[in-house]
C-alpha positions as CSV (number, residue, x, y, z in Angstrom):
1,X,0.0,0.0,0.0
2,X,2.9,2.3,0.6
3,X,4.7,1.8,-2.6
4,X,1.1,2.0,-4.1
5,X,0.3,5.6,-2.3
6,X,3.9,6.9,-3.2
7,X,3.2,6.3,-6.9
8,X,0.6,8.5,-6.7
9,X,2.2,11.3,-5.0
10,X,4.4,11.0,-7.8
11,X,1.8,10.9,-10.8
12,X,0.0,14.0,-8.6
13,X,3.4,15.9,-7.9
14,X,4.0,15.5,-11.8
15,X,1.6,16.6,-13.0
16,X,1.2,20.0,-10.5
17,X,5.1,20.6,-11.9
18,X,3.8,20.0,-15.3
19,X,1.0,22.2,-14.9
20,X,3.7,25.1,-13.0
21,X,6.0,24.7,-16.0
22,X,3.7,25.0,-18.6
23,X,2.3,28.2,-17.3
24,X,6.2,29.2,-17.7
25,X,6.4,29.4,-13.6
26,X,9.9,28.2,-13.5
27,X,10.7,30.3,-16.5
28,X,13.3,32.5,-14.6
29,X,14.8,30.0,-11.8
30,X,18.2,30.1,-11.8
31,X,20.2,27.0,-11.9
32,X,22.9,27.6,-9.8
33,X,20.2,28.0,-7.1
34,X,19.3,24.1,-7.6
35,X,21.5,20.8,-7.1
36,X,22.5,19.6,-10.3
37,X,20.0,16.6,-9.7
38,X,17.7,19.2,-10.2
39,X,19.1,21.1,-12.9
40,X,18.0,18.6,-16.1
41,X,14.2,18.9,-14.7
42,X,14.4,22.9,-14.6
43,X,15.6,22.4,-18.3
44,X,12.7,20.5,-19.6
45,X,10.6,22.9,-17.8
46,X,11.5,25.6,-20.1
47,X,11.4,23.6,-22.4
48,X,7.9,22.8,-21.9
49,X,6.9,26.7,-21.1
50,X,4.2,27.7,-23.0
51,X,5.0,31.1,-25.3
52,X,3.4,34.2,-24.9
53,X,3.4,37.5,-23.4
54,X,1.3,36.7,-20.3
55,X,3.3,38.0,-17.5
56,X,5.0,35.7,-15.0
57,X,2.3,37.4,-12.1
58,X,-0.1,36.2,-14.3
59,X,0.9,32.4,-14.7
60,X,1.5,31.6,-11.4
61,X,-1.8,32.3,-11.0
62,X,-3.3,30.8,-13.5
63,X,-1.3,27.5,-13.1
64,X,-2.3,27.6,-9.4
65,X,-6.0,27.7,-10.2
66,X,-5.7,25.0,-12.8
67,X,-4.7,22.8,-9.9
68,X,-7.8,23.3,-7.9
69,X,-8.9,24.6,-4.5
70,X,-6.1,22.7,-2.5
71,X,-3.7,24.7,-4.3
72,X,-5.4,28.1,-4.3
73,X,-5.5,27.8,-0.6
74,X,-2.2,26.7,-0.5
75,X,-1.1,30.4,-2.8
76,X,-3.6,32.5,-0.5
77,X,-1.8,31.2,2.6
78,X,1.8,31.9,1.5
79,X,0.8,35.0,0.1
80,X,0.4,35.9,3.6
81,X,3.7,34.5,4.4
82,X,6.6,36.9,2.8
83,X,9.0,35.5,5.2
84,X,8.9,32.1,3.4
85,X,8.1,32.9,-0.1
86,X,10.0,36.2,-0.8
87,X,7.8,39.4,-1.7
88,X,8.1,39.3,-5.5
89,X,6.5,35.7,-5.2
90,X,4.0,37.4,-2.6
91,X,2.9,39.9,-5.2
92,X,2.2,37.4,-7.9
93,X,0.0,35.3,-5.5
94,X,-2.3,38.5,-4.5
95,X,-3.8,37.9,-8.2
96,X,-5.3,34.4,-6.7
97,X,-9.2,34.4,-6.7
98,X,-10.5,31.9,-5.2
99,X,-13.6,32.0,-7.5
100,X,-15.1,28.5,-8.8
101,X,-17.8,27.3,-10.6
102,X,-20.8,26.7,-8.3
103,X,-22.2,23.3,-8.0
104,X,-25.6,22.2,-8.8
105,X,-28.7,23.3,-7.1
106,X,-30.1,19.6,-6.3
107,X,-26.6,19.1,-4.8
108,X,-27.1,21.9,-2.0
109,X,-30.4,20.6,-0.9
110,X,-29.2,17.3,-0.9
111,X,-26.4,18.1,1.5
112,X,-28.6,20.5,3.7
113,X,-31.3,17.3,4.1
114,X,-28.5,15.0,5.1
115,X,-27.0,17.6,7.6
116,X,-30.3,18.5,9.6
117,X,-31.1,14.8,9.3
118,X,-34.6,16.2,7.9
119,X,-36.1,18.0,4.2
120,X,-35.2,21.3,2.9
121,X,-38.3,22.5,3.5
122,X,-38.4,22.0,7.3
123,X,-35.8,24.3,7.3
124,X,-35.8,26.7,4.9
125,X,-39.1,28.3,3.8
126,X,-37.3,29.4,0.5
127,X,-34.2,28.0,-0.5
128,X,-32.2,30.3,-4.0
129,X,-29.9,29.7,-6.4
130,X,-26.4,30.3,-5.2
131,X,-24.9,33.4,-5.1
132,X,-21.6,32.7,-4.6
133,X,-19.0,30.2,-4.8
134,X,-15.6,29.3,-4.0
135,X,-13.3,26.2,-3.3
136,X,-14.7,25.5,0.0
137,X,-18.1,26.5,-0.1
138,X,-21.0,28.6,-2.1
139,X,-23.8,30.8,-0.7
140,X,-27.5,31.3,-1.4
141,X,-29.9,33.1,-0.5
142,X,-33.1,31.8,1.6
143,X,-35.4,32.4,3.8
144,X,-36.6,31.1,7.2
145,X,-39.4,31.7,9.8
146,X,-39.9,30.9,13.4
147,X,-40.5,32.6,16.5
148,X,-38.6,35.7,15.7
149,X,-40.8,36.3,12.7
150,X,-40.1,35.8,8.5
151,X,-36.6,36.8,7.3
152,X,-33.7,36.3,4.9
153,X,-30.7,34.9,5.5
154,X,-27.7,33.5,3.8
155,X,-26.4,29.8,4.0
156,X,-22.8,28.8,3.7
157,X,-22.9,25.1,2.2
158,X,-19.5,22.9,2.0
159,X,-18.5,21.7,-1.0
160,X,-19.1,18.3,-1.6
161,X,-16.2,16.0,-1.7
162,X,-14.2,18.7,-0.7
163,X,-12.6,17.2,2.4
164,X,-11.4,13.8,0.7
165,X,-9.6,16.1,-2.3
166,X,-8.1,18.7,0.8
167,X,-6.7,15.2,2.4
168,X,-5.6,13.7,-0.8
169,X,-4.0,17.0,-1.9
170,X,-2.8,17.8,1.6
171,X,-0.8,14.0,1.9
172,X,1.1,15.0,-1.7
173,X,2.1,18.5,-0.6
174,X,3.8,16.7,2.8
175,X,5.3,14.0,0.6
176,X,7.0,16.9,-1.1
177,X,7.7,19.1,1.0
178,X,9.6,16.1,3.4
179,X,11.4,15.3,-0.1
180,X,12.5,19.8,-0.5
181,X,13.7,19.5,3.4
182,X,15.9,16.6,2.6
183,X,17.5,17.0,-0.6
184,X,17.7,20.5,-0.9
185,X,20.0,22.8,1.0
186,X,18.2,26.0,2.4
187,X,14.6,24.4,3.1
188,X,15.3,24.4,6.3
189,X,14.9,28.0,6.4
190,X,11.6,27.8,4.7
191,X,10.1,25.3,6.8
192,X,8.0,23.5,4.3
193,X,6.5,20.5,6.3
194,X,5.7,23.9,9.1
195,X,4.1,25.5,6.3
196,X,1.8,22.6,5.4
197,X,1.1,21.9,9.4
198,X,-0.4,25.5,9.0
199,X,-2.0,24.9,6.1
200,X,-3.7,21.8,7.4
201,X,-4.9,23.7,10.5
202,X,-6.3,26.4,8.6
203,X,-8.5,24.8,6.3
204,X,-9.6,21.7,8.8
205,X,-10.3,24.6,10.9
206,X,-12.5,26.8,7.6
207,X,-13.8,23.4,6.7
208,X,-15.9,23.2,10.0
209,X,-18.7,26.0,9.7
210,X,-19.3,25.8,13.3
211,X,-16.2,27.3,14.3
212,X,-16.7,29.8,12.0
213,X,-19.5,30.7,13.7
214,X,-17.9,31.0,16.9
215,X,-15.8,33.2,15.2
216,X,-18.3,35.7,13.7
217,X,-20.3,35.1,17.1
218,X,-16.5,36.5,19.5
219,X,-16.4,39.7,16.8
220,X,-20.0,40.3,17.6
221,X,-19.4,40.6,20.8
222,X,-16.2,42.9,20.9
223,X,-17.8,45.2,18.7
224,X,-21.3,45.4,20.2
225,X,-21.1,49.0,21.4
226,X,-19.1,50.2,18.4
227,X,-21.3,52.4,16.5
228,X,-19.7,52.1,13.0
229,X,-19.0,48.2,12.5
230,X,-21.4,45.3,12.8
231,X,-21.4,41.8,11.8
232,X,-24.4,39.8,10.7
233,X,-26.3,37.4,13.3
234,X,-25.6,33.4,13.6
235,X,-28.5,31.5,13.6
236,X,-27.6,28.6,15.6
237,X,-30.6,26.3,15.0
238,X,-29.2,26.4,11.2
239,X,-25.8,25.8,11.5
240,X,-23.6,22.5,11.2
241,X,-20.0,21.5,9.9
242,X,-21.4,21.5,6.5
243,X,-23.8,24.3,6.7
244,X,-23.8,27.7,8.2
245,X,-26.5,30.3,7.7
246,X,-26.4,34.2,9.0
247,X,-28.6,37.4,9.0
248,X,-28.2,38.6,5.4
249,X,-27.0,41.6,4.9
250,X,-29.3,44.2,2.5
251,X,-26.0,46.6,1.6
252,X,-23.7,47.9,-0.8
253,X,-20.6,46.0,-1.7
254,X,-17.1,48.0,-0.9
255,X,-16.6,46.7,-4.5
256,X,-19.0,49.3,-6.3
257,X,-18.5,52.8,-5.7
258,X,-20.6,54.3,-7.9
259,X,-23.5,52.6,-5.9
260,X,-21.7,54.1,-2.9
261,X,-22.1,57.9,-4.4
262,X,-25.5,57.5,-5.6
263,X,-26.4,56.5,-2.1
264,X,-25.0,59.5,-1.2
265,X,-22.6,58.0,1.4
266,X,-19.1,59.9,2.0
267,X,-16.4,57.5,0.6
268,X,-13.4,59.4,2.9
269,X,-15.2,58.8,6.0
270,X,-15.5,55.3,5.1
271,X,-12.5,54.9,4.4
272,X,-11.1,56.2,7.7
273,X,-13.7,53.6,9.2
274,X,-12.5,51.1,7.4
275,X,-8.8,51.8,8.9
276,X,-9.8,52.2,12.4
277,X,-12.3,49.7,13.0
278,X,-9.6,47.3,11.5
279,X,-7.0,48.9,14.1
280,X,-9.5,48.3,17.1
281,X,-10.0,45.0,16.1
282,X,-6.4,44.3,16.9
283,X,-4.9,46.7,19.9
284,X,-8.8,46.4,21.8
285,X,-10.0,43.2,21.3
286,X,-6.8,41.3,20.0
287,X,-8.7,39.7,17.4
288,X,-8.9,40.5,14.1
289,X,-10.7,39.9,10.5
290,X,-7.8,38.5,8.5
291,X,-9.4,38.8,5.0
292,X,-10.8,42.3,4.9
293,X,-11.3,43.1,1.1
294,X,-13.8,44.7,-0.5
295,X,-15.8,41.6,-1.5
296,X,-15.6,41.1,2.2
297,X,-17.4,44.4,3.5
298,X,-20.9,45.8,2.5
299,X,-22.7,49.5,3.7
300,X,-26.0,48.6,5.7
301,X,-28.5,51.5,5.1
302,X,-27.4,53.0,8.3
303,X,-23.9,53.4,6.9
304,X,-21.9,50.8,9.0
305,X,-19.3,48.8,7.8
306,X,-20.8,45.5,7.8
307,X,-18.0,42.3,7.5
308,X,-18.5,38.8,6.2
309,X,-16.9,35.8,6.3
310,X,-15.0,34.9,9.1
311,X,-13.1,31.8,7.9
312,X,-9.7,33.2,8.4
313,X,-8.8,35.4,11.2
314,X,-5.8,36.5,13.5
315,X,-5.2,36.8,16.9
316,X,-2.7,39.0,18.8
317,X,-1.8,38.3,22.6
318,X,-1.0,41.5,25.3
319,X,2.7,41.6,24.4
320,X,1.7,41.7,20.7
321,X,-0.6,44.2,21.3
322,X,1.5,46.5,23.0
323,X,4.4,45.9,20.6
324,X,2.4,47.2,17.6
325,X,0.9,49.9,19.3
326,X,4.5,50.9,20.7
327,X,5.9,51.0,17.1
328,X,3.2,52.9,15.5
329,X,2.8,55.3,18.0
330,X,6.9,55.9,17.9
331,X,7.1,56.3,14.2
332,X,4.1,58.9,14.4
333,X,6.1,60.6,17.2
334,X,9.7,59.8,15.6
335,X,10.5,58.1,18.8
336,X,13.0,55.9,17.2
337,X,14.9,54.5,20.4
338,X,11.5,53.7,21.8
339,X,10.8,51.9,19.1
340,X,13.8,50.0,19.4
341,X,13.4,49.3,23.1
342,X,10.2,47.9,22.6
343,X,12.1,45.3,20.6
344,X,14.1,44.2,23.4
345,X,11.4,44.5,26.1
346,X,9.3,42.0,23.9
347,X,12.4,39.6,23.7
348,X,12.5,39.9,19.8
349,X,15.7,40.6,19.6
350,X,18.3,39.0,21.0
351,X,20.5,41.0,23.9
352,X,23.4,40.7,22.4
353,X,22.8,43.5,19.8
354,X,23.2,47.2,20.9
355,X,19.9,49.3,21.3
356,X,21.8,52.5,20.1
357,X,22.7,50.3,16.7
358,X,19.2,49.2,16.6
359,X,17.6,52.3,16.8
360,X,20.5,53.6,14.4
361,X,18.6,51.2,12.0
362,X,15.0,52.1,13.0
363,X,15.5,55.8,12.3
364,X,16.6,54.5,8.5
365,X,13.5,53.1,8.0
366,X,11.5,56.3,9.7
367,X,13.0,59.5,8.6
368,X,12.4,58.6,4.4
369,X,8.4,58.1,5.6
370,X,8.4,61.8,7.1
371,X,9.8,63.4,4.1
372,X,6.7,62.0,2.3
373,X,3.2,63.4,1.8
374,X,1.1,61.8,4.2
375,X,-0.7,59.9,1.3
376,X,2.3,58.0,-0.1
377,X,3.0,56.7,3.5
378,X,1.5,52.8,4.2
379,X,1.9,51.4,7.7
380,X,1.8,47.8,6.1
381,X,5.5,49.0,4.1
382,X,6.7,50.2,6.8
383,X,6.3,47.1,9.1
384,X,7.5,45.3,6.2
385,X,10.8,47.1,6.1
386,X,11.3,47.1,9.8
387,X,10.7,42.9,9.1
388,X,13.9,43.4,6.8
389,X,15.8,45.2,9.1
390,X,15.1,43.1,11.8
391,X,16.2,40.1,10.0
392,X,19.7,41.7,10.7
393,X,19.4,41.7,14.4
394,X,18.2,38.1,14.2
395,X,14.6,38.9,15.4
396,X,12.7,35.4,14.3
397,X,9.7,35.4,12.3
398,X,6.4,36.4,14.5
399,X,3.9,34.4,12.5
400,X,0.8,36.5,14.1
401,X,2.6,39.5,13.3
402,X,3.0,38.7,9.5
403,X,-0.1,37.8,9.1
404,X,-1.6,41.3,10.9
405,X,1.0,42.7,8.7
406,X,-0.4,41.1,5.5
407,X,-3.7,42.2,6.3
408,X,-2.8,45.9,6.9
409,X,-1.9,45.6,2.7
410,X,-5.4,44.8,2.1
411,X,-6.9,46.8,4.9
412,X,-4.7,50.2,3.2
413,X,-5.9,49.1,0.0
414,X,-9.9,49.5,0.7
415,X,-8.9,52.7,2.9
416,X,-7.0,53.9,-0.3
417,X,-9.8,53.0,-2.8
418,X,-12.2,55.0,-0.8
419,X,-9.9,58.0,-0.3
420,X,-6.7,57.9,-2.5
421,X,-5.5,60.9,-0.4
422,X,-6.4,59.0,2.9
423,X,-3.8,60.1,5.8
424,X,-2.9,57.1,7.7
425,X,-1.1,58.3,10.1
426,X,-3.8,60.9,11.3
427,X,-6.2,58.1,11.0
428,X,-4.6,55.7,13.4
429,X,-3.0,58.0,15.7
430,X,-6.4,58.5,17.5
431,X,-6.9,55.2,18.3
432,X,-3.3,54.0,18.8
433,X,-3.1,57.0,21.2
434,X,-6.1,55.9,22.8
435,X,-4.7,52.4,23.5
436,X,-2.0,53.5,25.1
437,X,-3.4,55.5,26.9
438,X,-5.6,53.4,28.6
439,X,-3.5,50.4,28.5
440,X,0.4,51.5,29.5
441,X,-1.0,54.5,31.8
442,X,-1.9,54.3,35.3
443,X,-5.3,52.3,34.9
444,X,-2.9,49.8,32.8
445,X,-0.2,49.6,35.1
446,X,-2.8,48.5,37.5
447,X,-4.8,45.9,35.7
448,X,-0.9,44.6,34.8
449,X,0.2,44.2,38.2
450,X,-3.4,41.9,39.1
451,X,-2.2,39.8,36.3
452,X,1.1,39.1,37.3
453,X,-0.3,38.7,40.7
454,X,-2.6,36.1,39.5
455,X,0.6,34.3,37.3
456,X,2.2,34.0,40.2
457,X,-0.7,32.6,42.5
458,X,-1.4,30.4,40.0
459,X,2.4,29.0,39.8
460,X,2.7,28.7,43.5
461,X,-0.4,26.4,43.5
462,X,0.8,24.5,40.8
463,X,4.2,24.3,41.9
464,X,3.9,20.9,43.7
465,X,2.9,19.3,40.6
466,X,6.1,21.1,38.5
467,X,8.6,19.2,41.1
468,X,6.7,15.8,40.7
469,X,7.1,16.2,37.0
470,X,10.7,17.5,37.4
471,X,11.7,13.9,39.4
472,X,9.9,12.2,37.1
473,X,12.0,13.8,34.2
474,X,15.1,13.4,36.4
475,X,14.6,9.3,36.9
476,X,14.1,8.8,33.4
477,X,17.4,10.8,32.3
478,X,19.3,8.7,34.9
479,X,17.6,5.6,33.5
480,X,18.6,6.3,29.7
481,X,22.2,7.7,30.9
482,X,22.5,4.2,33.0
483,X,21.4,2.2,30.2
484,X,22.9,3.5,27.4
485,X,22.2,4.2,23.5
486,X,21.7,0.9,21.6
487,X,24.3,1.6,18.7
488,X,24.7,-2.3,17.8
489,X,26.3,-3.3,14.8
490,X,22.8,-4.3,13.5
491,X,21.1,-1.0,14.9
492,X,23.7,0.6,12.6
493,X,22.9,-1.7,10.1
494,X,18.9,-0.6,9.7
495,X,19.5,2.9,9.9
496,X,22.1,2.6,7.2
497,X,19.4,0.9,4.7
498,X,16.5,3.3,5.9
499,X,18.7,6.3,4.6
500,X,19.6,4.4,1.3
501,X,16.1,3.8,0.9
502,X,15.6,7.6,1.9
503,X,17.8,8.7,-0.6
504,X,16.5,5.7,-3.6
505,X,13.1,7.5,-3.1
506,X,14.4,11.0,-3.9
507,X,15.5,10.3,-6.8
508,X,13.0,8.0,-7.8
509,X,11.3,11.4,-7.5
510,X,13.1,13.8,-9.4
511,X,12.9,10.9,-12.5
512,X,9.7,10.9,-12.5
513,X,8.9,14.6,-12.6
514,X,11.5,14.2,-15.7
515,X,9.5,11.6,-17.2
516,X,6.1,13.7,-16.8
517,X,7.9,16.8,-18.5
518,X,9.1,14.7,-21.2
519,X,5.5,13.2,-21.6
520,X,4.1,16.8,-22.0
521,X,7.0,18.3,-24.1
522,X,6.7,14.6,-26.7
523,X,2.4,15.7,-26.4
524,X,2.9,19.1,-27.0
């Protein structure tokens, strides 16, 4: 069964490279990047390129949605990941939509029935043609009464079959990326079997509609009393894994502006709402919408900023919270060596460094923003370039932080839409300011202190348990340190053969993606 399954890796794997190489993805890879046992597939690739003038940014994304939904999740999640892909590759995958065909009618009813156990009917008065779909899922329209009274709503149904081709896809994308961190020097620093265990975790986690739910259900919540930013209702009684259904919204899409002057709303101050409400998301409530486009936000008649689809969010803990609020509010206030002690204080950067040297570096990335007009200035390129400069001072990757990061890009880009002479800095200062405020003044010092107070009650009472674990730990060391390694002349042996069968595999591997180029270039 396993020689059986690792064939079709293979077949799959080929033909994804195909696919990649036909689109002219690995058009400008340079060889002297690659081992030379990966040099003669690189060739063949070219070979195999497609003409054209399409532009690289276009082919990757084409080839990526050619491959299916597995694989357009896959480019939407690393193009929140600059620190593994690079930023030119990060810009090509922002052209990823993760649009698809919508599946039949008959097939949503069917899989609503089988997830209430009962018929459409009972739980839908009205049931509409979709009105949306993408690789996971596609919406409709419908409409439900009970005790609340007659009203519409939308339904989220999963895609059938879609879990089985997520696992199948899922198992080939950690067959290859165990093969890259084995045989290729440098994917260590990537982290490719990391990046897949995030992947996995992502989509198991947008797969299951209840937790999406929860999701939209928290954000409620936190922005109950906020009089510019809703979300729409969950109705509980109609929601499963497979199927979720919310208040649906009667507004006008971010997308169409026209719509949005003719209704006589005032595009700069929804911009600035767009910016802020995304920035108390984060520093107040420390939970965030991590997919804000436009597609993504609606006017309700009142003129909030009404949000949808809460598959993919971030979270940021305290010491996240009051980094970012720190930096921003230091670059507004050209407090460069505040900035950089924030950097130590969070433990970022390693003591070793110099905070003069560091701050040295911060002021590099800060004075060029000030000489600019306040609408060329993006808080998203900025943190981007303090990433880079970190890099230097060995600060490691803050995965929450990239991904905030990330989403500032989009969250700038509605703000900018709306009011392409939108001052950022003026926008956020009001409510950075306000954080800090409340959070590193007096009131915060307090509410800081309770919680260290309560760390340490909490240790003390579990401190018993620590020292049981800690002779536990202890016994087993001396056992293994008494007993010795088994490093037999036959243990030698198998671990010998497993890493020549290791190593048989990989190239096993590479031959076959030759053979599938050479199929497509002799088909061509």
């Amino acid at each position: 069964m396993a020689f059986f399954g690792t064939l079709g890796h293979l077949w799959r794997l080929g033909r994804a490279g195909f696919v990649l190489a036909r689109e002219g993805v690995f058009s400008n890879v340079d060889p002297a990047m690659l081992p030379p046992t990966a040099r003669l597939p690189l060739a063949l690739a070219r070979l195999v390129a497609r003409g054209g003038s399409a532009s690289q940014t276009a082919r990757l994304a084409v080839a990526i949605s050619r491959l299916g939904p597995s694989y357009v999740k896959l480019g939407q999640f690393l193009a929140t990941r600059p620190d593994v892909v690079g930023p030119a590759v990060v810009r090509d995958l922002e052209f990823l939509q993760d649009r698809m065909e919508p599946f039949p009618q008959e097939v949503a009813e069917a899989q609503i029935s089988a997830a209430f156990g009962r018929p459409l009917n009972e739980v839908y008065t009205e049931f509409g043609p979709s009105v949306a779909a993408a690789s996971i899922a596609q919406v409709h329209r419908a409409r439900v009464k009970d005790i609340h009274g007659e009203r519409d709503v939308a339904v989220k149904v999963l895609r059938p079959g879609v879990q089985s081709r997520f696992a199948r896809d899922l198992s080939d994308m950690y067959a290859a990326a165990y093969f890259a961190q084995e045989h290729f020097s440098g994917a260590d620093r990537l982290r490719p079997v990391e990046v897949v265990d995030t992947l996995e975790r992502s989509v198991r986690m947008e797969m299951d509609f209840r937790l999406e739910a929860a999701a939209a259900s928290e954000f409620a919540e936190n922005v109950a009393d906020d009089p510019d930013f809703r979300i729409p209702s969950v109705d509980w009684d109609r929601t499963t894994k497979e199927v979720l259904t919310l208040e649906w919204i009667d507004g006008i899409p971010l997308t169409d502006l026209e719509a949005l002057k003719r209704a006589g709303h005032d595009l700069p101050r929804l911009g600035r709402i767009v910016i802020q409400s995304f920035l108390q998301h984060a520093l107040r409530d420390g939970f965030f919408h991590a997919d804000m486009h436009q597609g993504n936000l609606f006017i309700d008649p009142q003129g909030r900023l009404v949000a949808v689809d809460f598959g993919i969010t971030g979270r940021l803990g305290p010491k996240e919270r009051r980094f970012l609020a720190e930096i921003l509010y230091g670059f507004i206030t050209r407090n460069y060596r505040r900035v950089a002690e924030v950097h130590f204080e969070a433990g970022y950067v390693p003591e070793t460094f110099s905070i003069d040297d560091f701050a040295q570096a911060v002021r590099a990335i800060g004075e060029p923003i000030h000489a600019r007009t306040a609408d060329q200035i993006s808080m998203a390129k900025l943190l981007t370039l303090l990433f880079e400069i970190t890099a230097i001072f060995e600060m490691k990757t803050r995965t929450e932080l990239v991904m905030l990061q990330k989403t500032m890009v989009v969250v700038e880009g509605v703000g900018r839409t709306l009011d392409p002479h939108l001052n950022l800095w003026s926008t956020a200062e009001p409510v950075v300011r306000s954080w800090i405020e409340e959070n590193l003044g007096p009131r915060g010092k307090i509410e800081d202190l309770g919680r260290h107070l309560s760390s340490i009650a909490r240790f003390a009472n579990d401190l018993p348990n620590v020292l049981i674990r800690g002779e536990r730990l202890v016994e087993k060391l001396e056992k293994l340190a008494a007993d010795g390694f088994d490093l037999s002349g036959p243990t030698v042996e198998r671990i010998g053969r497993a890493e020549a069968r290791r190593a048989r595999l990989g190239h096993v591997a590479l031959w076959a993606i030759v053979i599938v180029l050479a199929l497509g270039l002799w088909l061509r």
